[in-house]
C-alpha positions as a Markdown table, in Angstrom:
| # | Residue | x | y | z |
|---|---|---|---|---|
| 1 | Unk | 0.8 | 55.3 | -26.4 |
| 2 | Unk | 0.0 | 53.6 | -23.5 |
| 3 | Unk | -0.9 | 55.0 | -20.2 |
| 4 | Unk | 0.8 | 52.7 | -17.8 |
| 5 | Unk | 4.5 | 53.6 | -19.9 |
| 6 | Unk | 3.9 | 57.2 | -19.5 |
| 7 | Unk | 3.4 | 57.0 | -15.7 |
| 8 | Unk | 6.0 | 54.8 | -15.0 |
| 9 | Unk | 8.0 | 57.3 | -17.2 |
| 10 | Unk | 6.8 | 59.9 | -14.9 |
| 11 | Unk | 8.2 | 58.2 | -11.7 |
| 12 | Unk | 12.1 | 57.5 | -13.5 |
| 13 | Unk | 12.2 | 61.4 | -13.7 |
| 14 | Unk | 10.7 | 62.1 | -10.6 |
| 15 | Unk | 13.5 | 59.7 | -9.4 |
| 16 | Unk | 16.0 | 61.0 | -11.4 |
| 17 | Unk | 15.4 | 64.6 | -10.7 |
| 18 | Unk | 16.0 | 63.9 | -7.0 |
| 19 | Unk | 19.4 | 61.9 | -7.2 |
| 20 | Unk | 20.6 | 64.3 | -9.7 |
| 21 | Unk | 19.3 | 67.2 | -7.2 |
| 22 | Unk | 20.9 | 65.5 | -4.3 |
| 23 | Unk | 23.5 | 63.2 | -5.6 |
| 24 | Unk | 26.3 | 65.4 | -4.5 |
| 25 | Unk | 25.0 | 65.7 | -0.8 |
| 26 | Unk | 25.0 | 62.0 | -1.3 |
| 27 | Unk | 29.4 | 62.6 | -1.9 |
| 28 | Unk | 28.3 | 61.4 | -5.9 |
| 29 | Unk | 29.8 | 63.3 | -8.9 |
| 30 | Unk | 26.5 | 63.6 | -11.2 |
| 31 | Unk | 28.5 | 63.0 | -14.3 |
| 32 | Unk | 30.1 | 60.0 | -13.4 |
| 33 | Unk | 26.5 | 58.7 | -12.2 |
| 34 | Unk | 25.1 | 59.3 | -16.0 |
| 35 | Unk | 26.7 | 56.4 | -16.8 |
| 36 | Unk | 25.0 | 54.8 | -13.9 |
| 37 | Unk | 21.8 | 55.5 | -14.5 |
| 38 | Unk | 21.9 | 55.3 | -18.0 |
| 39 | Unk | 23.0 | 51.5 | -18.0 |
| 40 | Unk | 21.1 | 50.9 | -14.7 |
| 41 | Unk | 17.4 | 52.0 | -16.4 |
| 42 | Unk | 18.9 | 49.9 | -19.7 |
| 43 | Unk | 18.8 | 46.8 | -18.0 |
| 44 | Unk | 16.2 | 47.3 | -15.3 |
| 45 | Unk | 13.8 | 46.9 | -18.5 |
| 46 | Unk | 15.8 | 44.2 | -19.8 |
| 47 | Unk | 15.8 | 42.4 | -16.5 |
| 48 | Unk | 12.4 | 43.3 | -15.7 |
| 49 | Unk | 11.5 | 41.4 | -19.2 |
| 50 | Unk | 13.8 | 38.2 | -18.5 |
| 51 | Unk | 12.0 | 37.5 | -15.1 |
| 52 | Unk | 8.8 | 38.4 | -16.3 |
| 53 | Unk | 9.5 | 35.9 | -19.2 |
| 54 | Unk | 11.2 | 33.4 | -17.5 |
| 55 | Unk | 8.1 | 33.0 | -14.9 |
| 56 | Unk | 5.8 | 31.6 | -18.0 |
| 57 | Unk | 8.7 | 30.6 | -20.4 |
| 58 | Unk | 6.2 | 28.2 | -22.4 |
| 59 | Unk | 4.1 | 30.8 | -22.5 |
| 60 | Unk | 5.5 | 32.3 | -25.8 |
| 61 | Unk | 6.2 | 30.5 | -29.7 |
| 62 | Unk | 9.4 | 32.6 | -30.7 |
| 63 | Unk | 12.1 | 34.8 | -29.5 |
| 64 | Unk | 10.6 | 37.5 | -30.7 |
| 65 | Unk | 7.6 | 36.8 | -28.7 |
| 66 | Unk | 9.4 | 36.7 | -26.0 |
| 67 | Unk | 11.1 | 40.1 | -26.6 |
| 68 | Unk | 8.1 | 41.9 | -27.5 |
| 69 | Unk | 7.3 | 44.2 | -24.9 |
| 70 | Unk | 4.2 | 45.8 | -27.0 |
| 71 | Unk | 2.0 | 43.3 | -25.1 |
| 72 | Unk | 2.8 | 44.0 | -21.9 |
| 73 | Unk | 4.7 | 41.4 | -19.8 |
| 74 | Unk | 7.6 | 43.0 | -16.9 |
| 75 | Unk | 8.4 | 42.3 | -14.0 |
| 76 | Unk | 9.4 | 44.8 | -11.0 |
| 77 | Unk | 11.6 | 42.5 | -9.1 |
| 78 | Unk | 13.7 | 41.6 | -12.0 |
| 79 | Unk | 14.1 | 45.7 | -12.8 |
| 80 | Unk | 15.3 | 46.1 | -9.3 |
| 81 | Unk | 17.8 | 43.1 | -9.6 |
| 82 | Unk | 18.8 | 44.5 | -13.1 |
| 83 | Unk | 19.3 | 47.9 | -11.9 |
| 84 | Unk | 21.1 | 47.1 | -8.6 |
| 85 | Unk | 23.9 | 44.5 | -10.0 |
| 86 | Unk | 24.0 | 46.5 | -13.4 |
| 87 | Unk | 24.8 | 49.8 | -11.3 |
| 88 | Unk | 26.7 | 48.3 | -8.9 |
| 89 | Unk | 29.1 | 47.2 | -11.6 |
| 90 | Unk | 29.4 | 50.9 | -13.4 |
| 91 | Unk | 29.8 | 52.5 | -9.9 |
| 92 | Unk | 33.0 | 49.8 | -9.8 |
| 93 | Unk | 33.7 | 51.0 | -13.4 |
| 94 | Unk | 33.1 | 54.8 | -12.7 |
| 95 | Unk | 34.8 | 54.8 | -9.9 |
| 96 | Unk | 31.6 | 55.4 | -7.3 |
| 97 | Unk | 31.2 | 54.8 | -3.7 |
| 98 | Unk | 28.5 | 52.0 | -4.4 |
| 99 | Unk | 27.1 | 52.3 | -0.2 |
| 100 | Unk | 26.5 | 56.0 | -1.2 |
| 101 | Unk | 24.7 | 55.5 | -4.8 |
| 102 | Unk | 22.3 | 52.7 | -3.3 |
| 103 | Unk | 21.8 | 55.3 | -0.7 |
| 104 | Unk | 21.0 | 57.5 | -3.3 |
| 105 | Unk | 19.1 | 55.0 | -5.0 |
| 106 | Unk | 16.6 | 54.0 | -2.5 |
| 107 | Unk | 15.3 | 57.0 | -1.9 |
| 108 | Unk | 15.1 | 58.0 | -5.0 |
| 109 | Unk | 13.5 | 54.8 | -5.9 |
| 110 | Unk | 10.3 | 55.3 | -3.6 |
| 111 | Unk | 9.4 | 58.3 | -5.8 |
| 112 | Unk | 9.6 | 56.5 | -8.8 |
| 113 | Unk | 7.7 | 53.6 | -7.6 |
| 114 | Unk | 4.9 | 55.7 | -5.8 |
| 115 | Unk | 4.3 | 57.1 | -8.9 |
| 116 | Unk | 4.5 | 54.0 | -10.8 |
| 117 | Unk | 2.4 | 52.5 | -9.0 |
| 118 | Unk | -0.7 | 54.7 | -10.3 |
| 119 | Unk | 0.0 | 52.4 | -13.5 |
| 120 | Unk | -1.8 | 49.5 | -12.0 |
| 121 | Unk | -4.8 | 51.9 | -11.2 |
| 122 | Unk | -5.3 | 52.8 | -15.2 |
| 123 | Unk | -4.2 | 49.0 | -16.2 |
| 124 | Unk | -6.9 | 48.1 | -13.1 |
| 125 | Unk | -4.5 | 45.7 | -11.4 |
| 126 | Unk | -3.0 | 45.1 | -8.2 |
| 127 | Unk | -5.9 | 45.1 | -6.6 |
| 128 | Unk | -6.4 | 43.3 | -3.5 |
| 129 | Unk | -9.5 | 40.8 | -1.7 |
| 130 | Unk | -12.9 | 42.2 | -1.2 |
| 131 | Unk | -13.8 | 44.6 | 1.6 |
| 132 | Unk | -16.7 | 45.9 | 3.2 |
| 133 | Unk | -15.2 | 49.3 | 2.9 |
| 134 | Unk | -17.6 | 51.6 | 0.7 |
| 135 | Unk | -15.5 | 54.6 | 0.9 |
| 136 | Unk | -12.1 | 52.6 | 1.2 |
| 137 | Unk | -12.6 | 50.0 | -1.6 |
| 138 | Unk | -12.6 | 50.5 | -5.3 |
| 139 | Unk | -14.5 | 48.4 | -8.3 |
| 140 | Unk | -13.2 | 48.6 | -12.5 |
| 141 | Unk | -14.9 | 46.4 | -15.6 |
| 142 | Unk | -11.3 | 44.3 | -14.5 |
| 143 | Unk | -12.3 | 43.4 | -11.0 |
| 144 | Unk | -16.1 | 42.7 | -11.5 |
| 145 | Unk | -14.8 | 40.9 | -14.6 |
| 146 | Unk | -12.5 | 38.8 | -12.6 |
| 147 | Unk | -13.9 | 38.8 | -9.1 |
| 148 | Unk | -17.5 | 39.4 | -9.8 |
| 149 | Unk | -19.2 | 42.0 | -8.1 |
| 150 | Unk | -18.2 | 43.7 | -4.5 |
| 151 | Unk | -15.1 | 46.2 | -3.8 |
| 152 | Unk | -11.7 | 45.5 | -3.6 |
| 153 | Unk | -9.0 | 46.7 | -1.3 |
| 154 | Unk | -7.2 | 49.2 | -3.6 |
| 155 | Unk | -3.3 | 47.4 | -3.1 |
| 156 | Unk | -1.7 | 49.5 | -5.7 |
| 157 | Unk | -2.5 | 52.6 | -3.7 |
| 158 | Unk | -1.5 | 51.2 | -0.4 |
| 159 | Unk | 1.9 | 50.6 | -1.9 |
| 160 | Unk | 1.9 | 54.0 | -3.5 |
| 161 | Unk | 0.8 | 55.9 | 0.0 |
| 162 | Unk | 3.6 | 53.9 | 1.5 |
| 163 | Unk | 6.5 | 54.7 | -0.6 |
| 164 | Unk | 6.0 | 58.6 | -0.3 |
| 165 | Unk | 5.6 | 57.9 | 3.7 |
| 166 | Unk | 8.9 | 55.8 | 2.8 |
| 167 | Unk | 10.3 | 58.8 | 1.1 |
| 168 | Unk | 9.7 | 61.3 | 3.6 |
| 169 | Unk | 11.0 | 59.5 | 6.7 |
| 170 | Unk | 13.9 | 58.7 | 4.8 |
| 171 | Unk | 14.3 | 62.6 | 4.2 |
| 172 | Unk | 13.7 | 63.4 | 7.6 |
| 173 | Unk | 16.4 | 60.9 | 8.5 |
């Protein structure tokens, strides 16, 4: 089991649980969007897996390589282009305003993604340039490793921070 998988597990349902909470405020039959979300999470990992593939395609020595998520290897901007034009296609199909589910959508997608983002902290990634910040800036075995020594500006939790800000002027909205 790895870490990063169960925390970006986390933020789908925290995600989830909010546009299934407030999908009908949204004008969205929650049934109808099953089908949505369902197909829309399918190929958000698929996508996610093409781009992420398809940015070092000589990278891998077989198909299956290049299908084997075990190793690691997605990509968040092919998720989000998998999950948009993959939903917006069953909203069509299930008969969905599509304005009002990526309404739904976007704020539900900065829960998932602040969450998410605390993946990057246990993988120790997304980490930004040095700073002279001792109490702002972080250090891992990853950054020394790659960087050498000093402290890092801490990018994953910027983007994290800013998404639940996101989220709650949204709400406020």
């Amino acid at each position: 089991i790895y870490w990063y998988g169960i925390i970006l597990a986390a933020g789908l349902m925290g995600g989830l649980l909010f546009a299934f909470r407030y999908g009908p405020d949204f004008g969205i039959d929650t049934d109808r969007m099953v089908d949505v979300v369902v197909i829309g999470t399918v190929m958000a990992i698929v996508c996610a897996r093409i781009y992420y593939v398809a940015m070092a395609p000589f990278q891998y020595q077989s198909l299956w390589e290049m299908i084997d998520l075990r190793n690691g290897g997605i990509a968040i901007y092919g998720a989000v282009i998998g999950a948009f034009a993959c939903g917006a296609l069953m909203c069509r199909l299930r008969k969905i305003k599509i304005l009002d589910m990526f309404d739904l959508a976007a704020v539900a997608f900065l829960i998932g993604q602040g969450i998410g983002r605390w993946g990057n902290f246990v993988n120790q990634e997304a980490y930004g340039t040095f700073t002279n910040s001792s109490w702002w800036g972080m250090q891992s075995n990853r950054t020394v490793a790659e960087m050498g020594e000093g402290l890092v500006h801490p990018c994953f939790l910027y983007e994290s921070i800013w998404c639940f800000l996101g989220f709650i002027i949204m709400i406020i909205i």
